[in-house]
N, CA, C, O and CB atoms as a CASP TS submission, in Angstrom:
PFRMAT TS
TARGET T0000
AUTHOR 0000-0000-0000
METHOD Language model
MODEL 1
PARENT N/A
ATOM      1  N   UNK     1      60.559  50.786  86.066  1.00  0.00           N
ATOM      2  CA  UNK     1      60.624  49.434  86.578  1.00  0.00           C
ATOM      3  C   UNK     1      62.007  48.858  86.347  1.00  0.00           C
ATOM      4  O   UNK     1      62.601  49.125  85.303  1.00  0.00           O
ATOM      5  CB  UNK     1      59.559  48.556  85.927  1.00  0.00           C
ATOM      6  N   UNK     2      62.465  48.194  87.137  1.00  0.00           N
ATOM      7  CA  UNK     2      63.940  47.200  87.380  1.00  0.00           C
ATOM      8  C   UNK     2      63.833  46.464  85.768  1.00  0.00           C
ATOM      9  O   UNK     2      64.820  46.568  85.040  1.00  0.00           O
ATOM     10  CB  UNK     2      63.798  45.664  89.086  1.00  0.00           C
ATOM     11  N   UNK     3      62.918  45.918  85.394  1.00  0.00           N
ATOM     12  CA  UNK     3      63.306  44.854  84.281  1.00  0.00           C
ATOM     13  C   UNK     3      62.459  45.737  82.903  1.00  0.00           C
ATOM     14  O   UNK     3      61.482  45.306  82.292  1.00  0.00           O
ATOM     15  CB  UNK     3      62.557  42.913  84.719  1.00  0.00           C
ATOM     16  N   UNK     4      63.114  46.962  82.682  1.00  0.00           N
ATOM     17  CA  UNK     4      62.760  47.349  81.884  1.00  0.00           C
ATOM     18  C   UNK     4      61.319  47.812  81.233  1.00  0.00           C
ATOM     19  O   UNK     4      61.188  48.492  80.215  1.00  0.00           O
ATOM     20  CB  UNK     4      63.271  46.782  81.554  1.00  0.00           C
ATOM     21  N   UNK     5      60.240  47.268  82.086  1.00  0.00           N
ATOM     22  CA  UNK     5      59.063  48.439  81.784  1.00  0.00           C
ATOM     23  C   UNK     5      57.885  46.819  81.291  1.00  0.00           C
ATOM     24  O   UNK     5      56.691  46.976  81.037  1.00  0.00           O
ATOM     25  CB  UNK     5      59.654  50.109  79.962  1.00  0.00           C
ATOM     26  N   UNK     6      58.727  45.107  81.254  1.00  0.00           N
ATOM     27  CA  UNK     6      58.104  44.022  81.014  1.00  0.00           C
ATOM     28  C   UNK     6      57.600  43.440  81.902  1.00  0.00           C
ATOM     29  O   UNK     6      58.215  43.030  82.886  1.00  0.00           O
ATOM     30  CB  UNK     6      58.666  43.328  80.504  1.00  0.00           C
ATOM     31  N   UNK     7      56.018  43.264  81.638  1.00  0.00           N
ATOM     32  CA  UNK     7      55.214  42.657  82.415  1.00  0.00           C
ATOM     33  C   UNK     7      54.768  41.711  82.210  1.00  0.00           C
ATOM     34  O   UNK     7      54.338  41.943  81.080  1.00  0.00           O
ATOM     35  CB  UNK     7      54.498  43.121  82.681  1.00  0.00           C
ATOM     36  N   UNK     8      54.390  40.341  82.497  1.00  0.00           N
ATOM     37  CA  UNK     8      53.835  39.006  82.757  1.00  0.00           C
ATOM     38  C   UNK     8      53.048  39.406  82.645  1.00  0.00           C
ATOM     39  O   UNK     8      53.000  40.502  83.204  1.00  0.00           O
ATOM     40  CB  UNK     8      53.919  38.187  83.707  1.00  0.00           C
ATOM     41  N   UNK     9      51.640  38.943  81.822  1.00  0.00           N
ATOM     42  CA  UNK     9      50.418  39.271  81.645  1.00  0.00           C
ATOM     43  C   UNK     9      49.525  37.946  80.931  1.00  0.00           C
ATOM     44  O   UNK     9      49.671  37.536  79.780  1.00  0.00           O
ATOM     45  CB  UNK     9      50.480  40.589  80.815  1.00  0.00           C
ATOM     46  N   UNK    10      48.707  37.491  81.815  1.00  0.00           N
ATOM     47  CA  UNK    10      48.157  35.573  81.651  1.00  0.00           C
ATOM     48  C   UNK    10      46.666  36.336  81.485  1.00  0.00           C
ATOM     49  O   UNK    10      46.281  37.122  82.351  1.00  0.00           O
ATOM     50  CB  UNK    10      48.392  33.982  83.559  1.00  0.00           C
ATOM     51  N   UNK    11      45.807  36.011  80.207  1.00  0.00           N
ATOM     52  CA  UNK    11      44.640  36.172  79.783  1.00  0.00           C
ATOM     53  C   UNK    11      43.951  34.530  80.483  1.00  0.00           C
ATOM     54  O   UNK    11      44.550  33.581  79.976  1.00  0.00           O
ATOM     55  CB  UNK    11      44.691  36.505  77.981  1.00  0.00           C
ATOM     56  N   UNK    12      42.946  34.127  81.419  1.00  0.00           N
ATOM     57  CA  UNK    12      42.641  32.964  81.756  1.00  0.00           C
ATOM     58  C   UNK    12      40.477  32.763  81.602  1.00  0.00           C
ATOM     59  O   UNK    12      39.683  33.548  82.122  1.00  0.00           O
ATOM     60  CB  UNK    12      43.494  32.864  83.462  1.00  0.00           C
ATOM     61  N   UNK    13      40.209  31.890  81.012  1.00  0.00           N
ATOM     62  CA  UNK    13      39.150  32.191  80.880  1.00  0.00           C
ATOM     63  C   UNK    13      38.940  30.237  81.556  1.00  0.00           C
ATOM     64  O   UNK    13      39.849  29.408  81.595  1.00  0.00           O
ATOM     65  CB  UNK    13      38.693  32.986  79.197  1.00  0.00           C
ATOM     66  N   UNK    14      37.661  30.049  81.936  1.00  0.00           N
ATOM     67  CA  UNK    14      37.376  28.950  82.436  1.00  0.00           C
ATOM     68  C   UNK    14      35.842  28.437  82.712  1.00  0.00           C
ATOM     69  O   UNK    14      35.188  29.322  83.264  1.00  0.00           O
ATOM     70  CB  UNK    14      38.071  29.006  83.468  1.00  0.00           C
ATOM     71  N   UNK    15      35.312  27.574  82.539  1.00  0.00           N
ATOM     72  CA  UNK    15      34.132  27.479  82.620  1.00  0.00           C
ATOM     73  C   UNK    15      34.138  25.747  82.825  1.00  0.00           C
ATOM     74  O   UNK    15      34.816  24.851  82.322  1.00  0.00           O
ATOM     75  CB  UNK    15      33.387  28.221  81.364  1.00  0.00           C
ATOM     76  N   UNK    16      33.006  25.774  83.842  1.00  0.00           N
ATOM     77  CA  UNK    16      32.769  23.897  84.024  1.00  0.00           C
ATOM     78  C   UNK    16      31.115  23.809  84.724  1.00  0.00           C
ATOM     79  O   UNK    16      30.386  24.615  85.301  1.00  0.00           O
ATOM     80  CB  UNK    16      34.283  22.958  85.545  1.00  0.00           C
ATOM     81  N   UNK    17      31.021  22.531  84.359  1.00  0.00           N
ATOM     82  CA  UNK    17      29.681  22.148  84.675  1.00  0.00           C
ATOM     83  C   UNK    17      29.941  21.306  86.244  1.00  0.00           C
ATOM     84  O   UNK    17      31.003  20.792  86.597  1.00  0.00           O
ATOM     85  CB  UNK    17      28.975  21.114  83.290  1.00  0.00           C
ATOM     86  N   UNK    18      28.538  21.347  87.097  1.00  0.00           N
ATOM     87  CA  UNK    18      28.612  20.845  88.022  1.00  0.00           C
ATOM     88  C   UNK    18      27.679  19.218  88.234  1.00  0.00           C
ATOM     89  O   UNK    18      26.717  19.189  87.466  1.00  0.00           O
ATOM     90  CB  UNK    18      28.343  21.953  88.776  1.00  0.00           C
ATOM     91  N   UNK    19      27.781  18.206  88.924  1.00  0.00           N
ATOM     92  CA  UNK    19      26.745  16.719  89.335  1.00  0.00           C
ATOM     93  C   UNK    19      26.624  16.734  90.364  1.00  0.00           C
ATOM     94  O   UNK    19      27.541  16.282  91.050  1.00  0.00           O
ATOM     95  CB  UNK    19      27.117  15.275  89.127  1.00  0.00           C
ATOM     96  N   UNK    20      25.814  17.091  90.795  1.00  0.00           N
ATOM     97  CA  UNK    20      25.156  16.732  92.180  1.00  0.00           C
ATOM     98  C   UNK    20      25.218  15.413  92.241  1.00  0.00           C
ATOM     99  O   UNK    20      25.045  14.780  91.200  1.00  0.00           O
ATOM    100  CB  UNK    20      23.696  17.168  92.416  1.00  0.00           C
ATOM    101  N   UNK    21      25.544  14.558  93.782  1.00  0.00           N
ATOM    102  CA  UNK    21      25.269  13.432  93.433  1.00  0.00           C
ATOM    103  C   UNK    21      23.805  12.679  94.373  1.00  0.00           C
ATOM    104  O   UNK    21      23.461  11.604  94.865  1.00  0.00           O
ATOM    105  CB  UNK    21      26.675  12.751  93.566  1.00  0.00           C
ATOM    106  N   UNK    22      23.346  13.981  94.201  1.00  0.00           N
ATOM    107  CA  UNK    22      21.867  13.448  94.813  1.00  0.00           C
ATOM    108  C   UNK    22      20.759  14.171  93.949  1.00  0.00           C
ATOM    109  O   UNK    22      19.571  14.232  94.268  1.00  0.00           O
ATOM    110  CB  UNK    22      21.615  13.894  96.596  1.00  0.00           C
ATOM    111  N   UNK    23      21.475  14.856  92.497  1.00  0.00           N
ATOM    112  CA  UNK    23      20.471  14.983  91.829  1.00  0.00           C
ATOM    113  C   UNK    23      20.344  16.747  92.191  1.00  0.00           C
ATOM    114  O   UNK    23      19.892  17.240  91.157  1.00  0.00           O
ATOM    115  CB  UNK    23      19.255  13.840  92.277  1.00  0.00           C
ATOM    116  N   UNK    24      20.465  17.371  92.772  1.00  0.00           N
ATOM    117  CA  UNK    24      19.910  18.565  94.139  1.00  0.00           C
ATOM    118  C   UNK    24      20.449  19.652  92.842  1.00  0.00           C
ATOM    119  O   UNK    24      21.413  19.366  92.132  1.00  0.00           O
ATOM    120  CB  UNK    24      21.070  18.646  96.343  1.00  0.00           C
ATOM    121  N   UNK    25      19.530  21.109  92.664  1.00  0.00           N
ATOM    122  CA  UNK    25      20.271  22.010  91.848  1.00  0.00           C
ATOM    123  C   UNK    25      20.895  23.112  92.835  1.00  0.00           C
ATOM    124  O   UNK    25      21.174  24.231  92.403  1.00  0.00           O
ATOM    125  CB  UNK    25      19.313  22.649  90.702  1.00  0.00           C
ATOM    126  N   UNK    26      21.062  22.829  93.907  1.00  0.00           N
ATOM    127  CA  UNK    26      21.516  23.696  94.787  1.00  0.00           C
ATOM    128  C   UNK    26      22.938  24.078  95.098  1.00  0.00           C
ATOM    129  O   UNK    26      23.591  23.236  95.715  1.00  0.00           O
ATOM    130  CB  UNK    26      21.043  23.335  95.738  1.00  0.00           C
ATOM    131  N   UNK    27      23.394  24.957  94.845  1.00  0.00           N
ATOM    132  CA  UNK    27      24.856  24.988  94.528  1.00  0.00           C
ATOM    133  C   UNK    27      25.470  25.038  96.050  1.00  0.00           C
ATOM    134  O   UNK    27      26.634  25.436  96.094  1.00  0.00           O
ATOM    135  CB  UNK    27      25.318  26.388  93.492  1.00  0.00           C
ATOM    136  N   UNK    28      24.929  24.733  97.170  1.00  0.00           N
ATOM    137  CA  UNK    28      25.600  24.313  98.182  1.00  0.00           C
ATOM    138  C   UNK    28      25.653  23.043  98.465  1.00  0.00           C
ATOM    139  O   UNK    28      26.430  22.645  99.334  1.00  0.00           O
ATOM    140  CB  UNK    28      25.272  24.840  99.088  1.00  0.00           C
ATOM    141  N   UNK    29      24.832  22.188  97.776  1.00  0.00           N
ATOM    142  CA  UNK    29      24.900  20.697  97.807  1.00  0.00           C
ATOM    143  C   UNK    29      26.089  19.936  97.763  1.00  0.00           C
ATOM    144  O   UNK    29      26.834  20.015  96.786  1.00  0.00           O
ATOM    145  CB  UNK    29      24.242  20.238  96.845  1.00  0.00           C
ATOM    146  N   UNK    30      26.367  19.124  98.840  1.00  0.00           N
ATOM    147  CA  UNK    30      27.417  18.374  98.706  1.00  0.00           C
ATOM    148  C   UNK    30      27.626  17.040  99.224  1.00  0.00           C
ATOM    149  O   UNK    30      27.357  16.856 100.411  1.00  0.00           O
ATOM    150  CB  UNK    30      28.231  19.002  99.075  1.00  0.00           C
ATOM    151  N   UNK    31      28.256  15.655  98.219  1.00  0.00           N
ATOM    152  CA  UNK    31      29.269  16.296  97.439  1.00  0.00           C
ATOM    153  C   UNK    31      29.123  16.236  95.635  1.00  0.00           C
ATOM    154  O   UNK    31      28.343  15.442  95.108  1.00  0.00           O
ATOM    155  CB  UNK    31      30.623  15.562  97.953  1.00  0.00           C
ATOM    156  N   UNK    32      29.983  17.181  94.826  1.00  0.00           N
ATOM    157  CA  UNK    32      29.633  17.171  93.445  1.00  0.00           C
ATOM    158  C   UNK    32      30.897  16.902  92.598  1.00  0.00           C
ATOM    159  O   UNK    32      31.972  16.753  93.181  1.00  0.00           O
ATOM    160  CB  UNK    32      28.961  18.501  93.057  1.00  0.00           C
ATOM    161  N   UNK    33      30.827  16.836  91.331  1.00  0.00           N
ATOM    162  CA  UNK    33      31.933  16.504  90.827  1.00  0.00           C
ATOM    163  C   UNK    33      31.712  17.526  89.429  1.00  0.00           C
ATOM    164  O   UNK    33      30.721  17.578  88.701  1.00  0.00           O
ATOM    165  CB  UNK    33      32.110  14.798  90.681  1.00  0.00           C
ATOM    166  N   UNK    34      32.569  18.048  89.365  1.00  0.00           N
ATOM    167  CA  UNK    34      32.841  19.492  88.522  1.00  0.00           C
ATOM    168  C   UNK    34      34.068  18.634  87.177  1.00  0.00           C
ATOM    169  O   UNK    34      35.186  18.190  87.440  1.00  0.00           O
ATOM    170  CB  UNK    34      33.886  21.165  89.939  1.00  0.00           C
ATOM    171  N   UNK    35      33.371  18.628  85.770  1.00  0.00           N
ATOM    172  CA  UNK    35      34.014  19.179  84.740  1.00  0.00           C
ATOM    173  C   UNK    35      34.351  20.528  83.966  1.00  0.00           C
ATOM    174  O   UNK    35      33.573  21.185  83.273  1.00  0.00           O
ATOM    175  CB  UNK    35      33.637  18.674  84.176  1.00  0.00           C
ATOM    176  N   UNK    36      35.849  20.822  84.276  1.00  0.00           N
ATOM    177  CA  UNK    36      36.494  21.805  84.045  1.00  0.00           C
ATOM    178  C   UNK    36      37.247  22.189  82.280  1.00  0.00           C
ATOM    179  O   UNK    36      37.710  21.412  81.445  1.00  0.00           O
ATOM    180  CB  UNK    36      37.412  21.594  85.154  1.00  0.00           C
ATOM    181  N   UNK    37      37.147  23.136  82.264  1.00  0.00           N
ATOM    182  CA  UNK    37      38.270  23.316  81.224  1.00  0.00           C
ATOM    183  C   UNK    37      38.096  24.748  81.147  1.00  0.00           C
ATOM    184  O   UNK    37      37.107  25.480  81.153  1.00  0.00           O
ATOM    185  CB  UNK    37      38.142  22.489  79.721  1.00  0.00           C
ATOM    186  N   UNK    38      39.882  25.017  81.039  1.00  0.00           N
ATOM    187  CA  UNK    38      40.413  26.090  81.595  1.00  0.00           C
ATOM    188  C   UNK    38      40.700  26.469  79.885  1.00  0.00           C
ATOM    189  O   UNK    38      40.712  25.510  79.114  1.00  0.00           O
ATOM    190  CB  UNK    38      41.750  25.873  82.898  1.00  0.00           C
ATOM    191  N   UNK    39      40.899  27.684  79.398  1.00  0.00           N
ATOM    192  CA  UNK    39      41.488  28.242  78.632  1.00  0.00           C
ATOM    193  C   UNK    39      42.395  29.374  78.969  1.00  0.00           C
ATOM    194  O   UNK    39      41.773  30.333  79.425  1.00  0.00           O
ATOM    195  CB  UNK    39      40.718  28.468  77.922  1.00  0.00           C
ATOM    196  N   UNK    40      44.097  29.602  78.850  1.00  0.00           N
ATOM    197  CA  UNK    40      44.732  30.329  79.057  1.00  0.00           C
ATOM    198  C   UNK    40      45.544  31.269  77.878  1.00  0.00           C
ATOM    199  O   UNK    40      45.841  30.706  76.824  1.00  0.00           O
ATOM    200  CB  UNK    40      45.266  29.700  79.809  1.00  0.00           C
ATOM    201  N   UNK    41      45.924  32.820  78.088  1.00  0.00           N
ATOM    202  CA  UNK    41      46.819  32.493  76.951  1.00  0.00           C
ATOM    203  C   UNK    41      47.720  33.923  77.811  1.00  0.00           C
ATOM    204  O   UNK    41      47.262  34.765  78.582  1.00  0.00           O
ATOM    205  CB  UNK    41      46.056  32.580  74.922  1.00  0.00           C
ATOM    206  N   UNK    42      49.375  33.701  77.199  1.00  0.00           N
ATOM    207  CA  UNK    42      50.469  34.334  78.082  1.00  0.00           C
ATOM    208  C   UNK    42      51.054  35.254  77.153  1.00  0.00           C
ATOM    209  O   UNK    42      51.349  34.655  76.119  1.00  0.00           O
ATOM    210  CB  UNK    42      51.591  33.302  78.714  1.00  0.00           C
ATOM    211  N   UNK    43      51.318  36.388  77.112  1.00  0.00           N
ATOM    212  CA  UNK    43      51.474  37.466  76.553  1.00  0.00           C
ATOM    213  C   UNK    43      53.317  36.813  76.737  1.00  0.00           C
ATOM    214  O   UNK    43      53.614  35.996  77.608  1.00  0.00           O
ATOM    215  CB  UNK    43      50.663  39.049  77.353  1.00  0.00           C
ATOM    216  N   UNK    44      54.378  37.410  75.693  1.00  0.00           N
ATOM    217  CA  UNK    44      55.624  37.120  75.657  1.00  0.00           C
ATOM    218  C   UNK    44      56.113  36.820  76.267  1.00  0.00           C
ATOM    219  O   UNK    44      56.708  35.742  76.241  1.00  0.00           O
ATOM    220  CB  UNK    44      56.178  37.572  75.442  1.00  0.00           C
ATOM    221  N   UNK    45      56.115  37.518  77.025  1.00  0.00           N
ATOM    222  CA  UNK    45      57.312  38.099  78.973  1.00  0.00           C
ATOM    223  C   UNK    45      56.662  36.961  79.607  1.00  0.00           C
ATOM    224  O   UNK    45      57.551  36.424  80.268  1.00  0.00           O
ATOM    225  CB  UNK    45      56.837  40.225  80.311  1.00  0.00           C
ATOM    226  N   UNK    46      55.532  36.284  79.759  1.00  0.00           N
ATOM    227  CA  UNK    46      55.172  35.143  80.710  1.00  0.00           C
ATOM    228  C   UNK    46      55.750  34.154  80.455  1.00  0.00           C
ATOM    229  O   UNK    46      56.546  33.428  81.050  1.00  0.00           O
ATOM    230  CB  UNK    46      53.937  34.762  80.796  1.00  0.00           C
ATOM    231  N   UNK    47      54.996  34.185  78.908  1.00  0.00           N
ATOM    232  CA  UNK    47      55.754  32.297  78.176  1.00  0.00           C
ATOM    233  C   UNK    47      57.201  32.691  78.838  1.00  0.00           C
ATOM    234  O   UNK    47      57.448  32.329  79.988  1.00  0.00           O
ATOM    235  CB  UNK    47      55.961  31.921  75.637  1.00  0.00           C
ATOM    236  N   UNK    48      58.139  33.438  78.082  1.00  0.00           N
ATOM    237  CA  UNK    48      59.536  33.492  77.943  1.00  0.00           C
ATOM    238  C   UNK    48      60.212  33.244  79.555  1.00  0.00           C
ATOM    239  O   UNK    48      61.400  32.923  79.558  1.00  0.00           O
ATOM    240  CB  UNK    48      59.933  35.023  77.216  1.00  0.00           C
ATOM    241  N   UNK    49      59.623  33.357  80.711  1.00  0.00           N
ATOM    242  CA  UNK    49      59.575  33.766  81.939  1.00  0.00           C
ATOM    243  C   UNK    49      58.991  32.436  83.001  1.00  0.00           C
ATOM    244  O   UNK    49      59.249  32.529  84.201  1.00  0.00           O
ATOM    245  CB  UNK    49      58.659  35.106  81.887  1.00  0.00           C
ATOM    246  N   UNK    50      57.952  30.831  82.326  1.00  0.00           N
ATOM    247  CA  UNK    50      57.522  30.449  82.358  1.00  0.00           C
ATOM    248  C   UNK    50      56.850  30.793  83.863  1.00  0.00           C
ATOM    249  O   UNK    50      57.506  30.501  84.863  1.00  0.00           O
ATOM    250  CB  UNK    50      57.983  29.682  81.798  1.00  0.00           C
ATOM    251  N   UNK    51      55.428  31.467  84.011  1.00  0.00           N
ATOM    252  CA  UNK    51      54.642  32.216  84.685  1.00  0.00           C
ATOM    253  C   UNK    51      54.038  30.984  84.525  1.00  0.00           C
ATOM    254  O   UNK    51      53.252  30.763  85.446  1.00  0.00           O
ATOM    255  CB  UNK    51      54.108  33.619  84.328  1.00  0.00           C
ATOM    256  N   UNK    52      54.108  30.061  83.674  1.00  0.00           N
ATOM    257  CA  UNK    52      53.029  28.681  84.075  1.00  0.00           C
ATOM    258  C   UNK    52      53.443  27.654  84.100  1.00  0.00           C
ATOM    259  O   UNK    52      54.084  27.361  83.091  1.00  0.00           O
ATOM    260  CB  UNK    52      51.972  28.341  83.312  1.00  0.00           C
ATOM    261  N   UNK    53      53.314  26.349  85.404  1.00  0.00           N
ATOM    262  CA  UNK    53      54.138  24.637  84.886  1.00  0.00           C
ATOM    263  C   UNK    53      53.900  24.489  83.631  1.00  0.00           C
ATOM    264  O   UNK    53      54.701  23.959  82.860  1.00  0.00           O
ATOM    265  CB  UNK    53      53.526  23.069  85.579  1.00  0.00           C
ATOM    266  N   UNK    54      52.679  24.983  83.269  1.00  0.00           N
ATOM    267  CA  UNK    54      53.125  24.701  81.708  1.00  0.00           C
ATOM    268  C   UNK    54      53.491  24.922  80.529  1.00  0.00           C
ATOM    269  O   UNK    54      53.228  24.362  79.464  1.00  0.00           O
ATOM    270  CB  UNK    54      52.786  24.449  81.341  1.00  0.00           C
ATOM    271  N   UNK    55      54.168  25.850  80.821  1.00  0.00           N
ATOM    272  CA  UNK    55      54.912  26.432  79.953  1.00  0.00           C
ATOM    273  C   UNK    55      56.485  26.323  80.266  1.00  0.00           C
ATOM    274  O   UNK    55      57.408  27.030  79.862  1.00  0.00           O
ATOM    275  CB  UNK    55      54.434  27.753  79.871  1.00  0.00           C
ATOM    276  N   UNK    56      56.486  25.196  81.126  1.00  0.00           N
ATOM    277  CA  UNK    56      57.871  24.465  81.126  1.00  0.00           C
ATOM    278  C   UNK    56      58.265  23.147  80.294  1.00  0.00           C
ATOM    279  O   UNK    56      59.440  22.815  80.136  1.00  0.00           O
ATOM    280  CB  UNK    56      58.089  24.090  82.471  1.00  0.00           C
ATOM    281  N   UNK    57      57.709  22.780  80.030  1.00  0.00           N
ATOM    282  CA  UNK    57      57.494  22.095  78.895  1.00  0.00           C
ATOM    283  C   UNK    57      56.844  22.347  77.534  1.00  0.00           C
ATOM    284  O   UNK    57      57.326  21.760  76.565  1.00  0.00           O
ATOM    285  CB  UNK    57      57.013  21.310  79.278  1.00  0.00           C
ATOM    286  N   UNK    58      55.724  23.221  77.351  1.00  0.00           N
ATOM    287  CA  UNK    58      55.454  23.951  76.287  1.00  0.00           C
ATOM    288  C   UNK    58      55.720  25.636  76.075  1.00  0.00           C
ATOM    289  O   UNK    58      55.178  26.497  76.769  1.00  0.00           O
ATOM    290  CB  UNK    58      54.202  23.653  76.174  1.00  0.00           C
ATOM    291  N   UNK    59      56.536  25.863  75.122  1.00  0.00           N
ATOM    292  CA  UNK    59      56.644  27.602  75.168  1.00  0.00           C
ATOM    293  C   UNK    59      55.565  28.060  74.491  1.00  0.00           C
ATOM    294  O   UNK    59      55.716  29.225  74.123  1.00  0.00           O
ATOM    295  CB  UNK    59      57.987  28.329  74.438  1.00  0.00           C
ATOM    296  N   UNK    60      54.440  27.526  74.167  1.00  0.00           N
ATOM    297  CA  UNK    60      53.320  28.511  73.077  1.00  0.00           C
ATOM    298  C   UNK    60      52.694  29.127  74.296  1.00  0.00           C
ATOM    299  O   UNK    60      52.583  28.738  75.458  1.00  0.00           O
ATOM    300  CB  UNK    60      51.932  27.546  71.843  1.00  0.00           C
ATOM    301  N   UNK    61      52.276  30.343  73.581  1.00  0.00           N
ATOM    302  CA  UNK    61      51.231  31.579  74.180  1.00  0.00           C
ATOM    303  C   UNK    61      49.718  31.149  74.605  1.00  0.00           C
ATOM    304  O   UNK    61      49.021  31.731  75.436  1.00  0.00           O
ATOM    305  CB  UNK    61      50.999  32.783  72.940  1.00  0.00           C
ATOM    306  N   UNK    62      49.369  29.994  73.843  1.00  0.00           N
ATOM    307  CA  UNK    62      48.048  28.879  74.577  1.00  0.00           C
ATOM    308  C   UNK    62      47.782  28.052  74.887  1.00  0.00           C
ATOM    309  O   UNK    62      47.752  27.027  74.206  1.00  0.00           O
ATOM    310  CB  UNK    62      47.289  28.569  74.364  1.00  0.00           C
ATOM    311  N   UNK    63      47.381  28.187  76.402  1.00  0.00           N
ATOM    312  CA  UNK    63      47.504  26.800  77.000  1.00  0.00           C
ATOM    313  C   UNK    63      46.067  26.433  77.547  1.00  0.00           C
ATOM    314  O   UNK    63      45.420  27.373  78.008  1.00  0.00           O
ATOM    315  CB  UNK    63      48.666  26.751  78.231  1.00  0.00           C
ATOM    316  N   UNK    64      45.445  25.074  77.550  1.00  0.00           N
ATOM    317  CA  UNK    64      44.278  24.478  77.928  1.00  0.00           C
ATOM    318  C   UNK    64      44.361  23.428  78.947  1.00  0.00           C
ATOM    319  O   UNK    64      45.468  22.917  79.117  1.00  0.00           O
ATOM    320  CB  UNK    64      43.692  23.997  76.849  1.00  0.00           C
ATOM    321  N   UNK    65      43.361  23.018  79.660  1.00  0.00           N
ATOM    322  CA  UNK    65      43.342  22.262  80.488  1.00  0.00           C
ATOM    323  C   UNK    65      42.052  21.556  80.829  1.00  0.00           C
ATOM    324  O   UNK    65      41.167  22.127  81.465  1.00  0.00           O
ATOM    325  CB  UNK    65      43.839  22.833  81.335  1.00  0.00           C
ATOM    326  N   UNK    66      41.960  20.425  80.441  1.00  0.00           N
ATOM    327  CA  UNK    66      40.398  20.002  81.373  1.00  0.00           C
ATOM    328  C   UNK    66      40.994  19.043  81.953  1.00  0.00           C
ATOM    329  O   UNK    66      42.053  18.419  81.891  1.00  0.00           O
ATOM    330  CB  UNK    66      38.812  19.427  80.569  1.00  0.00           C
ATOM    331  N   UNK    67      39.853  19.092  82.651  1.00  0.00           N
ATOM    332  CA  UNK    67      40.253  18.206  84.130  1.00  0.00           C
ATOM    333  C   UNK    67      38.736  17.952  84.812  1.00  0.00           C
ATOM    334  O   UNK    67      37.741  18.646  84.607  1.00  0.00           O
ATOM    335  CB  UNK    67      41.433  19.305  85.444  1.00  0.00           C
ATOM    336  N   UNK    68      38.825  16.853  85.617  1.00  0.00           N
ATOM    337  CA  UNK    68      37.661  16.558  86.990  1.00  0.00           C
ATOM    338  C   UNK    68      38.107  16.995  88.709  1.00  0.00           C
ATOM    339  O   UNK    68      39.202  16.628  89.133  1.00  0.00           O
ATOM    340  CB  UNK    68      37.405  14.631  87.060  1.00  0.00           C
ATOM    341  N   UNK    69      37.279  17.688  89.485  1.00  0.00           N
ATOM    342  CA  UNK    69      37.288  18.387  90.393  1.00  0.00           C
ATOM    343  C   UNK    69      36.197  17.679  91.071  1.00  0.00           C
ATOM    344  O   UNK    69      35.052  17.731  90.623  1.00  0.00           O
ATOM    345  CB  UNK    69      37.232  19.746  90.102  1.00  0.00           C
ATOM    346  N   UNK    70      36.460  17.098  92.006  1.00  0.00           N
ATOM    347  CA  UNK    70      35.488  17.031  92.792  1.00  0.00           C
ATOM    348  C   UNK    70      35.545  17.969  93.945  1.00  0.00           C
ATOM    349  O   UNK    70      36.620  18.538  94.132  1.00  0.00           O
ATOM    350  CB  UNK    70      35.381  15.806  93.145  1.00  0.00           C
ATOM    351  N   UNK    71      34.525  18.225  94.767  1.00  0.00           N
ATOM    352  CA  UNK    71      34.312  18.531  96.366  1.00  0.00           C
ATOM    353  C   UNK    71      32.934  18.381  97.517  1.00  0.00           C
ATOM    354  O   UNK    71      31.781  18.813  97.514  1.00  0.00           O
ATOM    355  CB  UNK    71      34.592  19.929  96.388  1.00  0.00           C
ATOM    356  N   UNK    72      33.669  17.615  98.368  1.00  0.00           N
ATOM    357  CA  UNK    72      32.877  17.426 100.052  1.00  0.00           C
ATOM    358  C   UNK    72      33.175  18.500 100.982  1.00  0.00           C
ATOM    359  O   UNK    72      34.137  19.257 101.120  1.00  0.00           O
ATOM    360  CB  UNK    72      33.423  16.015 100.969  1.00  0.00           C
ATOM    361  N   UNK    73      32.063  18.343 101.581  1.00  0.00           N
ATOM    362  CA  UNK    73      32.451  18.622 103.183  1.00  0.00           C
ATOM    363  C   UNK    73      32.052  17.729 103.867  1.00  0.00           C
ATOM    364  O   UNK    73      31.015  17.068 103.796  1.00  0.00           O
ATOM    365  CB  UNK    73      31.944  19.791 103.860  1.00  0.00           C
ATOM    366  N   UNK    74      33.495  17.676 105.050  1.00  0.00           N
ATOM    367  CA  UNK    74      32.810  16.653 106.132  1.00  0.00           C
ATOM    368  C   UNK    74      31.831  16.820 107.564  1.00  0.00           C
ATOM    369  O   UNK    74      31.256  16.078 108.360  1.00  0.00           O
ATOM    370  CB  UNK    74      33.909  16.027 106.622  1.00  0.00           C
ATOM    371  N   UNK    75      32.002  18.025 107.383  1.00  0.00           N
ATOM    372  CA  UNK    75      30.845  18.481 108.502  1.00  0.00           C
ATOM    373  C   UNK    75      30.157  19.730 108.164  1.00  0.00           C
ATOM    374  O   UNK    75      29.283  20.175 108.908  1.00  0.00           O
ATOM    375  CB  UNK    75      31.465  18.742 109.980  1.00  0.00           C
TER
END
């Protein structure tokens, strides 16, 4: 390999709950609003390389994220 044999390598794990907003357990139901949280973590060559926005501002090897997601459809 050109850059010496170093690979970018992002471990990402993630899990979130879903709200119907009609109550419905049907996972085509829409629309819902999804709580997220992401767990990441970046092997050297990524951080050092920043393979993530956030790891432009933070250089550690673990990075987290929660957040709200919603989604519709309009037809």
């Amino acid at each position: 390999m050109a850059n010496g044999g170093d690979n970018g390598n992002t471990f990402t794990w993630a899990t979130y709950g879903a709200l119907d907003s009609e109550g419905k357990k049907d996972p085509w139901s829409r629309p819902h609003i999804r709580l997220v949280y992401t767990l990441a973590h970046y092997n050297d060559y990524a951080r050092d390389h920043n393979y993530s926005p956030y790891l432009q501002v933070n250089q550690k090897s673990w990075g987290s994220f929660i957040g709200v997601k919603t989604e519709w459809w309009l037809f």
